[in-house]
N, C-alpha and C positions, 0 to 999 in steps of 0.2 A: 504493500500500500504506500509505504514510503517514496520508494520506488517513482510509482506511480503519479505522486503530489508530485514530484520534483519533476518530473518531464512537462508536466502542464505546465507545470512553474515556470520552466525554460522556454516553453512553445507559445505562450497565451499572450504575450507581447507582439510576439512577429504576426499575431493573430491580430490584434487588434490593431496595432497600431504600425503594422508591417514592419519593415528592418529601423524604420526612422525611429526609435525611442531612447530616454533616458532614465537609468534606474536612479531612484532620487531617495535617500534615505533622512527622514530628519526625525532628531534624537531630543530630546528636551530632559535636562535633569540637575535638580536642587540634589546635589552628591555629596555636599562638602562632608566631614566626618571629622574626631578629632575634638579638643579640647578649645582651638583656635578659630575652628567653624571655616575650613579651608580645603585644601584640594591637598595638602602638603604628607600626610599619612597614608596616599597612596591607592585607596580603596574605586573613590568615586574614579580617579585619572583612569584607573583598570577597567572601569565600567564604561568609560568614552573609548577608550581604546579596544576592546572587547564588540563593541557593539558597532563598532566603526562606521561613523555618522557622516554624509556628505557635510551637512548642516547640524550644529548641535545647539540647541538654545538653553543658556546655563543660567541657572541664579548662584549668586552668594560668589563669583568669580574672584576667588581669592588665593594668593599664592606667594610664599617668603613674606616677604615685607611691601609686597604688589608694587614693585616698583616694572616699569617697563619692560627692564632687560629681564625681568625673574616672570613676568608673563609671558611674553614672546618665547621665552625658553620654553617653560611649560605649554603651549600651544603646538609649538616644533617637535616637541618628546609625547606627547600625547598623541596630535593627529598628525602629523607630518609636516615636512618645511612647504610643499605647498600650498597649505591653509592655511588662509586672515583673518582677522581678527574685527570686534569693532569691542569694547569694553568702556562701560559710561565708569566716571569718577566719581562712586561715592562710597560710604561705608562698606554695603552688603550688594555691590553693582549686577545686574546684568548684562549678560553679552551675547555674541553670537559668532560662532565658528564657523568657516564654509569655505569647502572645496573649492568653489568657485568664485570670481570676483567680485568682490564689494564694489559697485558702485558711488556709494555716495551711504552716509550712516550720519546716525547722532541720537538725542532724547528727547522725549514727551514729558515735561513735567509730572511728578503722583505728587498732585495735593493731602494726598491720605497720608503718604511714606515721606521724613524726611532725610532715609538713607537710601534712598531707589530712588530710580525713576523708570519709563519704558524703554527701555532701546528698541533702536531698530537699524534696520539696515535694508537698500535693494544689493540686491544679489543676482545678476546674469547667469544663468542657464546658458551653455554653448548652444547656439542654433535652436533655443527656444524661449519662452517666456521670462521676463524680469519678476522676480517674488519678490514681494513689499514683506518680509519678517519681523516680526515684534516678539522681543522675548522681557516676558513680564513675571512679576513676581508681587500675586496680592497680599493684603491686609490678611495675619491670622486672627484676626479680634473679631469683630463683630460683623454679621453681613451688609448692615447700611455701607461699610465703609469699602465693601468689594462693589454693591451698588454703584457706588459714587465714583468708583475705578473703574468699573465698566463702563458707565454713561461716558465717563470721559474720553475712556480708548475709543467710545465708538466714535464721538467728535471731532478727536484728533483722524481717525480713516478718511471719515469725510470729509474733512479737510486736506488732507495732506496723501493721500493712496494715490499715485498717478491713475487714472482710466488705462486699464488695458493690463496695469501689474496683478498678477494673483499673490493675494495676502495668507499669512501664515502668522496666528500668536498663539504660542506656546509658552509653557514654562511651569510656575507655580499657582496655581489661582487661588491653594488655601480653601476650598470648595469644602462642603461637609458632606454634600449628598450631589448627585448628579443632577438632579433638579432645580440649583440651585436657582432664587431669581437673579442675580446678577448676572447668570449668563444672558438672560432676553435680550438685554442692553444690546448683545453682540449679534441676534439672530441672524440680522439683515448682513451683516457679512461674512458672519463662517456657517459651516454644517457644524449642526450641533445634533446627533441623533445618535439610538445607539445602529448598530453595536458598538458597545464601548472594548476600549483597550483590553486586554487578561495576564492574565500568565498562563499558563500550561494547565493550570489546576482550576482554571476560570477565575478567581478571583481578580477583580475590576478596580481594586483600593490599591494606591499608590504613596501612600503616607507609609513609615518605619514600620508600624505593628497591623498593618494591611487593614485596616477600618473607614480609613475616609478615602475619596477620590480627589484628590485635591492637586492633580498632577496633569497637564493637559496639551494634546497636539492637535490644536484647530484650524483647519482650512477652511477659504474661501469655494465656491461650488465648482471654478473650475478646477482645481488641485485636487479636489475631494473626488469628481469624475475620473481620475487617475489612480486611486490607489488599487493596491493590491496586499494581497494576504503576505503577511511579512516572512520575508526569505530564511527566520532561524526555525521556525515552528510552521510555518503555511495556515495559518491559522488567525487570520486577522492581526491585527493592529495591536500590540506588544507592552506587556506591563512588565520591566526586564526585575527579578529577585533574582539573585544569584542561588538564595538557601532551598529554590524551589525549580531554578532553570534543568533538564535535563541533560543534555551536552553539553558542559562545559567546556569540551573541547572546540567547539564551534566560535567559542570566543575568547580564545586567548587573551590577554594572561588573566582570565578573569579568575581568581578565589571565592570556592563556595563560602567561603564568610565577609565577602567584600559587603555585601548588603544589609552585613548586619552586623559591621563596622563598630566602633564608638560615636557614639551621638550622627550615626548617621542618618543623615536627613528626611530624605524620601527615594521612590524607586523611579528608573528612568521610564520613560515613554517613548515609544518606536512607531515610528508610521513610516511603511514602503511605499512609493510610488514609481510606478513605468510613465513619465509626462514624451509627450510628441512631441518632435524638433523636426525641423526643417531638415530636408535630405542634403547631405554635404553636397558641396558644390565635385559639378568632375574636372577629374585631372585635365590641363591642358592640353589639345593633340601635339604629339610630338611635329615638329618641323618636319616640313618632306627635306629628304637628302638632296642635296645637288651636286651634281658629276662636276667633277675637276673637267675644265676644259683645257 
């Protein structure tokens, strides 16, 4: 049966979307671990690395003494030299990781937080779509004040989303239930439906001791049109524990207790997508020969 998943899995692209696609992996995860609420113990970096994300949207981006060169370091030993960066400056910052080129990045004010803010960043896809990416990290206190973060993300989209980019906000939302109302705020621009994220055991909670949902990878409907059941499990859209992943082999160098770390945070969230790009352009005709005369 395995077997068998994996051959769809390989065919069902050229199927739909013939030889032109791109496999697009993006990864959202509050990992930090540790006494210093950081990346510096090893756990979460195993879990970006393990799960190896085109795109990773991180909270809590912290690292030595965050000074530049100890980020850029950590970003190069993590996902590879590569991949850039965009990291806003403040206490408990958010950022975003990606394969592909940053366009242009910066922050949305959280009147709620005043050690966050939203980042974002566009990001080009080779010979396909610009993603408008927000990686956010809400209020764990009270839900008015995830209300009031929603209302505003949605404000800042429609202001500021160019027409024609596919949006993506991920990250922490601090959610208690899947229901919550602060996601309404967003309807109009992501899918919000289940089926939700799992793990292998179905459980759908992404918090430490797997109770709340509070961890989230939301697209906009054209990216949402694109996905596919995720390449480690085939089984939908991925709630990664390590104390509960079956193959760990599949993800290198990931340790069965990386997820259940010290004070580690929350579990990552994986969403695959096959998106259409533009068929490369063809090689030039070679020159005709011409005879020595």
């Amino acid at each position: 049966m395995g077997k068998a998943w994996l051959f769809l899995g390989l065919l069902l692209p050229a199927l739909v979307f013939g030889a032109d696609y791109l496999p697009l992996r993006i990864v959202a995860g509050n990992l930090t671990s540790g006494r210093f609420q950081n990346y510096d113990d090893g756990a979460g970096a195993r879990i970006f690395q393990g799960l190896k994300p085109d795109i990773a949207l991180i909270q809590e981006f912290r690292s030595g003494t965050n000074t530049k060169r100890e980020i850029d370091s950590w970003v190069r030993s993590v996902f590879g030299p590569e991949f850039s960066y965009y990291r806003e400056d403040k206490e408990l910052p958010n950022g975003i990781v990606s394969r592909y080129p940053i366009l242009s990045s910066g922050v949305w004010p959280d009147q709620e937080m005043p050690n966050r803010d939203f980042a974002w960043a566009r990001i080009a896809l080779p010979r396909g779509p610009t993603l408008f990416v927000v990686s956010v990290h809400l209020s764990a206190s009270k839900e008015p004040k995830r209300r009031a973060q929603t209302a505003a993300l949605a404000d800042y989209c429609r202001k500021n989303v160019p027409p024609g980019d596919w949006l993506v906000i991920g990250g922490d939302y601090n959610t208690q239930v899947r229901g919550e109302s602060c996601l309404r705020s967003l309807e109009k621009w992501l899918v919000i439906r289940p089926p939700w994220p799992a793990d292998e055991d179905g459980n759908e909670n992404t918090n430490r001791n797997r109770r709340k949902p509070t961890d989230w990878v939301l697209v906009g409907k054209e990216l949402h049109a694109c996905s596919t059941p995720n390449t480690l499990t085939w089984n939908g859209d991925l709630v990664f524990d390590s104390r509960v992943f079956r193959n760990l082999d599949l993800v290198p160098p990931v340790l069965i207790e990386d997820s259940d770390a010290e004070q580690m945070q929350h579990m990552a969230v994986l969403r695959d997508f096959w998106v259409p790009i533009a068929p490369a352009a063809p090689a030039p005709a070679p020159l005709p020969e011409v005879s020595p005369k």
